[in-house]
N, C-alpha and C positions, 0 to 999 in steps of 0.2 A: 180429504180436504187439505190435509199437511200435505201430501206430495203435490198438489197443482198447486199450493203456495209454494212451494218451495220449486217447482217449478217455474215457477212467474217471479219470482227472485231472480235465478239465475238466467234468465233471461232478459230480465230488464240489467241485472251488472253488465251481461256482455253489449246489449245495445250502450248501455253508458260508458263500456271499456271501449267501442269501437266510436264513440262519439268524440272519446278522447284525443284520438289519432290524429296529425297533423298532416295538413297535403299542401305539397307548393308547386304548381304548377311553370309553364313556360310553353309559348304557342310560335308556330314558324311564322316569318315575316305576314306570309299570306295567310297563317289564322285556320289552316286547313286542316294543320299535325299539334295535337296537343301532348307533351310530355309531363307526367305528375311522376313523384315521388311523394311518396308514402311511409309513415311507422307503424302504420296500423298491425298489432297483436306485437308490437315490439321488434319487428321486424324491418329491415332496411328494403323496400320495396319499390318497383317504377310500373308505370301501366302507360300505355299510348293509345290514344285516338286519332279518329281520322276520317273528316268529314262530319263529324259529328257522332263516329260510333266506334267503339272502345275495337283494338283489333289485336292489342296484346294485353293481357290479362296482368294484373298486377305480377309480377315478379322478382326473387330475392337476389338481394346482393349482396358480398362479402366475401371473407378469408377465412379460411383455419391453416396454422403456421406451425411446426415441428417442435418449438420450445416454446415463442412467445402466446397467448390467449389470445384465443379466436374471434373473429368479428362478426358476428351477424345476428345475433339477438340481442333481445333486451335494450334497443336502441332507438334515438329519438331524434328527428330529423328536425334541423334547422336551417334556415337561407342565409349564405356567406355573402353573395353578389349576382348581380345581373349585367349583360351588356349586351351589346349590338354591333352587328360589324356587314358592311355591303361593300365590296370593295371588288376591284379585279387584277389579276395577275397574269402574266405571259409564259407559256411554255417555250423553252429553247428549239424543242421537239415535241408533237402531240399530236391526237388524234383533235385538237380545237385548240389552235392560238391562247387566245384569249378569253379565259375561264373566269366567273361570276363566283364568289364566295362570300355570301347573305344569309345570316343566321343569325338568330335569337338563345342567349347564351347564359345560363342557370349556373349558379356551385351550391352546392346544399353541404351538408356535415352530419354527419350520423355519429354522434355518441353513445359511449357504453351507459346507460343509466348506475351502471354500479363505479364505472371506474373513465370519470373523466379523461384520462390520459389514452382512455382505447379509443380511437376513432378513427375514421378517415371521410375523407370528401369526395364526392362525385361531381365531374365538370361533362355540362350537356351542351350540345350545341344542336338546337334544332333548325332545318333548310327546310326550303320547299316539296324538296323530294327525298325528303329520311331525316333521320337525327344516330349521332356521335356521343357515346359519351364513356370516358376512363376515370379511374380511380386516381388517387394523389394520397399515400399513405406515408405520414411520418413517423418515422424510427429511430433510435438507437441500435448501433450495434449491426448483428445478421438479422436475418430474416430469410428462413425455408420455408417458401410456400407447397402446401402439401394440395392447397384446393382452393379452386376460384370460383365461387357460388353465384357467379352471375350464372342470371336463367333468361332465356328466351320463351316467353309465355305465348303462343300465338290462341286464337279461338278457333272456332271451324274444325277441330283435329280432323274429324271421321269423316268432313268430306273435302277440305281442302289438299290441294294435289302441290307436293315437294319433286324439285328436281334436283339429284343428289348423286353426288358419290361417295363412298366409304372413306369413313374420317380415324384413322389409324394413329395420326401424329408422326410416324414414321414412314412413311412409303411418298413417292413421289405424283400421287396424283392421273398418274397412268390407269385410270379406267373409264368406259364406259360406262355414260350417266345414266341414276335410275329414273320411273316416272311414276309414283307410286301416293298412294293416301299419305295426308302427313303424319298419322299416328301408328304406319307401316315404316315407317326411319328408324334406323337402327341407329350408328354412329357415323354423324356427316363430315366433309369436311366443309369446308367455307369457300369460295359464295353458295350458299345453299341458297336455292331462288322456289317462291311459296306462290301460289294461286289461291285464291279465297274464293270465296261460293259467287262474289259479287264481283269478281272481275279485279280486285286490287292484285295487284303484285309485290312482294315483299323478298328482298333481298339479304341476308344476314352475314354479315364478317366484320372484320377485323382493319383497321389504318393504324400504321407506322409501329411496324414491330420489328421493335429495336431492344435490344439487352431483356431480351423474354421469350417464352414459349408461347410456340404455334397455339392456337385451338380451334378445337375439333367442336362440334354439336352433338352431347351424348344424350339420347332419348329418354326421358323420365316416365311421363304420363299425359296423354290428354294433351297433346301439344306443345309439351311442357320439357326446353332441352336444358343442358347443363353444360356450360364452357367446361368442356377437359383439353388440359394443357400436357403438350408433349413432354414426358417426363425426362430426365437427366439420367445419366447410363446407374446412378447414386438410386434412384428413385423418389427425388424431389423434382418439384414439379419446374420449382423458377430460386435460384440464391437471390438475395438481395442485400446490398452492406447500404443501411441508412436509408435514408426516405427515399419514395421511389413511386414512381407514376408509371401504368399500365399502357398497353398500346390500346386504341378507341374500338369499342364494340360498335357496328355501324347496324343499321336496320335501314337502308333503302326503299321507299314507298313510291309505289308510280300507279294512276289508272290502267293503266295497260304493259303490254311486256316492252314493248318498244321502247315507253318511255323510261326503262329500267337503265337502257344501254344510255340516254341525253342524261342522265348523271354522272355527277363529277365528285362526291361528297367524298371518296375515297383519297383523292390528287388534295381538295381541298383540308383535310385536316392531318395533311402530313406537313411537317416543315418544309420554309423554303428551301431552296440551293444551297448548301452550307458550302461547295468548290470553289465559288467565284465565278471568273471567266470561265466560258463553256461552247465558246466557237470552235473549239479544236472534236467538237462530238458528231458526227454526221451521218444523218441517215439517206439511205440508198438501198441499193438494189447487188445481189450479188447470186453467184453460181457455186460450185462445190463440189470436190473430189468426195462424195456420200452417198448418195445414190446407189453408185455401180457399187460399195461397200454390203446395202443392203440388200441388193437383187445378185449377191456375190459374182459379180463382173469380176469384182476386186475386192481382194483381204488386205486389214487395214493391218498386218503385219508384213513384215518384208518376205519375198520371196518372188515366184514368176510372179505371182498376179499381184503382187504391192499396188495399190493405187497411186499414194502419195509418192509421186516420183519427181525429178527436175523435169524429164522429158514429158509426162502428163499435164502436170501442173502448168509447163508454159503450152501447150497447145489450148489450156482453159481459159488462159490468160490473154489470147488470141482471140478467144472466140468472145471473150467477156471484152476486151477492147473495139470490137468489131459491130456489139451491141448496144453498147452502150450501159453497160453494166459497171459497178465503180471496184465490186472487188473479187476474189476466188478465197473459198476458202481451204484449206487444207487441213482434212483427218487422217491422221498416221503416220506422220512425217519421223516422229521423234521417238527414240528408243523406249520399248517397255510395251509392246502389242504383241511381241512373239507369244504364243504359248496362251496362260487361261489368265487374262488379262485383266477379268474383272475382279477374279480372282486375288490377282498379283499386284497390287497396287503400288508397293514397296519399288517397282521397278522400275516406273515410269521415271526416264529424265525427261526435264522441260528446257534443254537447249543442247543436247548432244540428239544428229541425226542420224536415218539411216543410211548407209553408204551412197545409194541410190537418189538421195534429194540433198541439193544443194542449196541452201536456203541463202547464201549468199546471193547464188548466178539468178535464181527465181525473185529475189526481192529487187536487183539489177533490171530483171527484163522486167517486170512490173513499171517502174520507174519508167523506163522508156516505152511501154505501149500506154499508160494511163491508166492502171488498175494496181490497186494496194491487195498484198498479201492478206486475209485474215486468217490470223490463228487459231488455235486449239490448244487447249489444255487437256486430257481427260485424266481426270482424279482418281479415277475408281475406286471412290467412294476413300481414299486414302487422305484423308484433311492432314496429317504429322509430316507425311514425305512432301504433299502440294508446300504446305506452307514454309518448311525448309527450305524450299528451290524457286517460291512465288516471285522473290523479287529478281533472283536471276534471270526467271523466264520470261518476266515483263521487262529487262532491261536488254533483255536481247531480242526482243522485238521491236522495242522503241528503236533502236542501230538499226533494222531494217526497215521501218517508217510504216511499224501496223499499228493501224487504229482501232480493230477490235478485236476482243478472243472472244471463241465460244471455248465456255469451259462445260465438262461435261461430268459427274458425279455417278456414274453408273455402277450398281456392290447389290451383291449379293445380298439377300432379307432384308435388302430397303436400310441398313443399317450402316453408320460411318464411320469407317476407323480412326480414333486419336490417340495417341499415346503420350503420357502427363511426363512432369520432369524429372518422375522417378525411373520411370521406363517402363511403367505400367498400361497394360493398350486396354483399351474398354471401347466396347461398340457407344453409338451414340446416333439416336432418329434426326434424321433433317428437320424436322420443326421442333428440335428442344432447341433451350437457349444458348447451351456451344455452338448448337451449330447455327442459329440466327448471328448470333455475334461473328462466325467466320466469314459468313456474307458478304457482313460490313465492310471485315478487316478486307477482303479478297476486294470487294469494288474501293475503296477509297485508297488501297496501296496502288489499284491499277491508274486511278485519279493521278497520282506524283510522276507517272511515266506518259499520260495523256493517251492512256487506254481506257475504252468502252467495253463493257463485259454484257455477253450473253451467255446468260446461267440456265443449262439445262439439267435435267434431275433435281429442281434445286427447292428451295423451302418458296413456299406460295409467296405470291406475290400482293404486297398490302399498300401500295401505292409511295415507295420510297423513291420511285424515280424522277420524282419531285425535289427531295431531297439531295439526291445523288444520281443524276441526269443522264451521267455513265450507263448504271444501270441501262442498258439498252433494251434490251430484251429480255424475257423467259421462255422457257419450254412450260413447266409444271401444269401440263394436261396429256392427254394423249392427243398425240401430233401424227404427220404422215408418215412415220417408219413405220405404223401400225399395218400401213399399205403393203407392206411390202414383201412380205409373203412369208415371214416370220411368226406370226400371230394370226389371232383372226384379225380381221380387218375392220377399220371403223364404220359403226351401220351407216346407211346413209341418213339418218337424224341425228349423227352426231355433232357438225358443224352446226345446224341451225338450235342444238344443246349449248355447244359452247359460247353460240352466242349470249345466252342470256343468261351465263353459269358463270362460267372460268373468264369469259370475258370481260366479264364488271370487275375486276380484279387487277386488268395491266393488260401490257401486250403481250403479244404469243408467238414464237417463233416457231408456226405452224409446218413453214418452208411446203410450201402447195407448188401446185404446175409441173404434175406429172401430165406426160402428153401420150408414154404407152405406155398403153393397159393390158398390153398383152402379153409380157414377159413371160416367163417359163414358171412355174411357180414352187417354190423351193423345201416343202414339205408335202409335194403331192396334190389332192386334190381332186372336185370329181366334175365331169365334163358336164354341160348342160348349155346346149343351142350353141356350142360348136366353142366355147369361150371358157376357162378354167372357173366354175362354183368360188364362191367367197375367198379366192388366194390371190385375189387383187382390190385396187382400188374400186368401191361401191361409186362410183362418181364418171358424170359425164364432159368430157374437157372443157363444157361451156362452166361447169360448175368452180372446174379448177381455175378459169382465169376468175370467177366471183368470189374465190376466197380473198386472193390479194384486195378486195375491196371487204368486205366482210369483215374478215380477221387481222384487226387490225396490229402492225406490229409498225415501227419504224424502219425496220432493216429488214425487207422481204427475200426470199430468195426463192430464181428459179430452181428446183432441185432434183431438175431431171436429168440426162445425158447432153452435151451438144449435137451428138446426131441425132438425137429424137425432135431437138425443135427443131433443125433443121430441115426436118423430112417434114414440118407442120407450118413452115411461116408464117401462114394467114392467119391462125388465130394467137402465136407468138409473138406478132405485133399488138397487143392488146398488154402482153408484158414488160414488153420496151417499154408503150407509153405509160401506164400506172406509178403513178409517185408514190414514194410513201410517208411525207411529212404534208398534214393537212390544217387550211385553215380554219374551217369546223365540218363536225361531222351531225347527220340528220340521222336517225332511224327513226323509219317512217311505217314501216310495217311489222308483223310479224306475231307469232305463236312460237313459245316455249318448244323444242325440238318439232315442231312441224315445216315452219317456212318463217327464214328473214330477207327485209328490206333495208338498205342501206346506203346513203350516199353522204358524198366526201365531195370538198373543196379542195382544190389543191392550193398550199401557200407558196405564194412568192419563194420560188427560188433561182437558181444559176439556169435550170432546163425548163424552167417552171414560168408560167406568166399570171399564176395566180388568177386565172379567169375559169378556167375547165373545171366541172364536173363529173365524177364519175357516182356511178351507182352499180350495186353485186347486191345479186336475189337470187336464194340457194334455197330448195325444198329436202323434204324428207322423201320418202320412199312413195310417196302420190303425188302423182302430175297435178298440175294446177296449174289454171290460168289468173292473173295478178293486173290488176290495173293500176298502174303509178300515178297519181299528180304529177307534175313538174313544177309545184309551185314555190322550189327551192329555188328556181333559177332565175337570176338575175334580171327582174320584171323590165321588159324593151328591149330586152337583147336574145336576138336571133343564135341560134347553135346549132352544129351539127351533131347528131345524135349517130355514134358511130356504134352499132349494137352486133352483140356475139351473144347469141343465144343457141340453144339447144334447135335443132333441125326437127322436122316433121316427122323423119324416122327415126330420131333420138333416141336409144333406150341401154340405161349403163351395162347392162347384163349382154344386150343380143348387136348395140351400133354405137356404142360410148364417142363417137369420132363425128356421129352429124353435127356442126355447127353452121347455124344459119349467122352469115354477115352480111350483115345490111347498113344503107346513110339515110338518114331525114333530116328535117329541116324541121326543128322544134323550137318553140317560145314556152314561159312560165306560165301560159295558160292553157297547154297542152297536157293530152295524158297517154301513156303507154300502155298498150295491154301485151303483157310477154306471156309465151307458153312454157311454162321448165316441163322439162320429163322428168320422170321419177330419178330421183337422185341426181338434180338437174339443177340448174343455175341460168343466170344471164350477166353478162357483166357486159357496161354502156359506159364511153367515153363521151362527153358534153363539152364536144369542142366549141366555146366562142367565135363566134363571125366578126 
């Protein structure tokens, strides 16, 4: 009889202890996404719903710090303020002009029950499609963060399906995505993209990280992840001197996958434009001494086969003025490729050439055909020697009149050399906060010379190109070098992955529109239906012109040889016409690496008349046939519907080269039915009548 009293005690204290517990909720404009915060068991806690049913499970927030007392227990949640904001803004550059940013906006405050002065606050902002929300901690003094206890609590683990890659903190994002149970995650990186049992879609990462480390999603239990942040070469996680506010944990929500990519919540809770004017930024189309690098035509170090030459580079520069393309880019120009280069970091100059390229007569003959040089940097992974010679080498390209570099960070163990101003070198991972903060320094010093930086190798992309407009592009996925017979190659589900993955994140400087498939292939290989087994591109040409619509980047590039499109013009004219600044963009179909749908408005520009339409539909490794609406298009207005699709005999493996072109005459109440072949695509220009 004592023990079931005293059982019915302690259960009626904890019903009373948990009745104690305070919860402040905030709902999105449309009342669909509910965000609560919690102190229940003294804990600083959020949970979210959606549609009316709970889809992330309460979970904790907080710090533990290397000197100062740690923050996440014994705390009691209070409301600071509320607001409201619907408003819209203009991209310079984007995959959508004119972006909506409407949210419903919470700050609460978690005190230490024992010692008033420990706190910090949480600032939410919930959309229609996800909710944002970062830390604002005040301090004295340093602050080493050792660990960042926000958790990602999802429900469903054991039958909800994650699409993932390894979340390291250090490596650049170079893998092929998994497709695995969610409670099979090991360590992810970010956007990690979720399927629920019911069809919801949920997207997890990170906006505006700035003077902090990357994080990764470490697996706990039962759905349950744990931000781990990219550690410092010290083994702290993030320094902080004085108060200091965290970059935005985002959780994206959409009914279906499509509607993952019609979010903007990332662009939206980054700052505006801090540059000012930003007319001097321009996106286009370009070609590139890289290719023949990778299919080793040509070694990017000097010798017979030097790529980067005066006499190469202007023959590129001929065939890029002849098409209509605005620039050539050049890899290998500049001393420091001889010998093991990834290796050699130390050696790279960024404005002394090789005897054989004259960067003067090449940036001359540019000037007079209508095509701007772009640059190169590659770092290899060397941040102490880049940033020594940074400004030299954007000041000697500014005298040549280039408007953008691709810089490239390629090292050994994924790891970056710095050495401090004692002359001390220490490795350091691309998503710790050195190397977040050399980002910035690297795009805003190229801002003062009215240089655009595409950063390859580089820390993931969290939507500062909002911010800093420059920022043109990234790499940080695996791209088409993968093609090229160095590696295995990417499967054919891997573009309609990075659609709904790496793509919620920024643009991608994919560089698609290889045209042959057939090169020699450079580690061997085994024969099968008369065409080299997996040492080439998995993809059928119609697929490669529906990247440039797909994967979306500002600055595309064809990146194949000029004799290859020249031996192909028919479906090469499909990459003339493709723009790559849009005035908004539809996804209108698709499944998580099986098959996407995609169409794009073009905006008003110089070539541009802002009427046309295009659309790119890329599958996975089964054929399917796809029925479009066209109820995107301009209701009363008649278009030609100029289509490159995969051919009847279509098949990447045994005829990669069938493409069917064809014209119609389509209205916005018409519908297409396209056939992709296996690892196939269609890409459709929607020219105006």
């Amino acid at each position: 009889m004592r023990l079931a009293t005293a059982l019915y005690l302690s259960a009626l204290s904890l019903l009373s202890f948990a009745s104690q517990a305070t919860d402040v909720s905030v709902t999105s404009p449309d009342g669909d996404i509910t965000f609560t915060f919690t102190d229940e068991n003294d804990y600083a806690q959020y949970s979210v719903d959606y549609n009316g049913k709970q889809i992330m499970r309460p979970a904790r927030l907080g710090f533990a710090f290397a000197e100062a007392k740690s923050i996440y227990r014994h705390l009691e949640v209070s409301e600071v303020s509320r607001t409201s904001e619907d408003n819209t803004w203009e991209q310079p550059w984007g995959e959508q002009r004119v972006i909506r940013n409407h949210y419903n906006e919470l700050v609460v405050k978690f005190t230490d029950k024992n010692d008033a002065e420990n706190a910090f606050n949480v600032q939410v902002r919930v959309f229609d499609d996800g909710i944002g929300f970062r830390y604002h901690v005040s301090a004295d003094g340093q602050r080493d963060i050792t660990r960042e206890m926000t958790e990602f609590s999802v429900i469903d683990s054991h039958t909800a399906t994650a699409y993932w890659i390894p979340g390291q903190g250090y490596d650049r994002q170079e893998y092929l995505y998994r497709e695995t149970r969610l409670q099979d995650v090991g360590k992810a990186s970010t956007p990690m993209t979720i399927k629920l049992d019911d069809g919801t879609h949920l997207a997890i990462h990170e906006a505006a990280l700035v003077d902090y480390a990357g994080m990764s999603l470490d697996r706990q239990a039962l759905g349950r992840f744990e931000a781990d942040l990219a550690p410092r070469a010290d083994g702290i996680k993030v320094r902080k001197q004085g108060s200091f506010t965290t970059p935005w944990r985002t959780v994206q929500i959409a009914p279906s996958a499509a509607e993952l990519i019609n979010s903007y919540i990332t662009l939206n809770l980054n700052e505006p434009n801090k540059l000012g004017e930003v007319d001097w930024i321009n996106p286009g189309k370009y070609i590139g001494i890289w290719w023949g690098m990778h299919i080793q035509k040509y070694t990017w170090g000097s010798g017979d086969k030097h790529g980067a030459t005066t006499e190469n580079t202007l023959r590129y520069m001929d065939f890029a003025a002849e098409h209509g393309f605005d620039g050539v880019l050049v890899e290998g120009w500049n001393v420091g490729w001889d010998g093991d280069w990834i290796q050699n970091s130390e050696l790279f100059s960024f404005t002394e050439s090789y005897p054989d390229f004259d960067i003067q007569k090449v940036s001359d003959h540019g000037k007079k055909v209508g095509v701007k040089l772009i640059g190169h940097h590659e770092t290899s992974g060397g941040i102490t020697n880049y940033e020594a010679q940074m400004e030299d080498g954007f000041a000697l390209y500014q005298k040549m009149g280039v408007e953008q570099i691709k810089t490239g960070y390629v090292a050994h163990g994924q790891s970056l050399k710095v050495t401090d101003e004692q002359g001390i070198k220490r490795l350091e991972y691309t998503d710790s906060q050195p190397l977040v903060n050399h980002f910035i320094k690297n795009i805003t010093t190229a801002a003062k010379y009215g240089i655009s930086i595409n950063t390859h190798e580089s820390v993931k992309d969290t939507g500062l190109r909002r911010t800093y407009p420059n920022w043109i592009a990234r790499e940080s996925a695996r791209g088409q070098e993968y093609n090229s017979g160095w590696a295995a190659p990417n499967t054919p589900e891997h573009v309609p992955m990075l659609a709904f993955t790496r793509m919620l994140s920024g643009p991608m400087d994919f560089t698609p529109g290889i045209f042959d498939l057939d090169y020699p292939p450079i580690k061997g290989g085994t024969e099968e239906h008369g065409r080299v087994k997996y040492m080439r591109p998995q993809s059928t040409i119609a697929k490669q012109l529906a990247e440039y619509v797909v994967l979306y980047s500002p600055i595309q590039m064809a990146a194949d040889l000029p004799e290859n499109y020249e031996a192909q013009m028919a479906p090469f004219q499909f990459i003339k016409d493709v723009p790559t600044d849009w005035e908004q963009t539809q996804a209108l179909q698709g499944e998580v690496g099986d098959y996407v749908v995609i169409a794009r408005q073009e905006r008003k520009a110089r070539h541009y008349s802002g009427n046309d339409w295009y659309l790119g539909a890329i599958t996975n490794e089964d054929a399917r046939d796809i029925t479009v609406p066209l109820s995107f298009l301009k209701p009363g207005k008649t278009y030609e519907a100029q289509i490159y699709k995969d051919g009847k005999k279509a098949d990447w493996q045994t005829n990669p080269y069938d493409v069917d072109i064809s014209k119609r005459k389509v209205t916005s109440k018409d519908s297409l039915t396209l056939h992709l072949a296996a690892a196939g695509g269609a890409a459709i220009r929607f020219k105006q009548l």
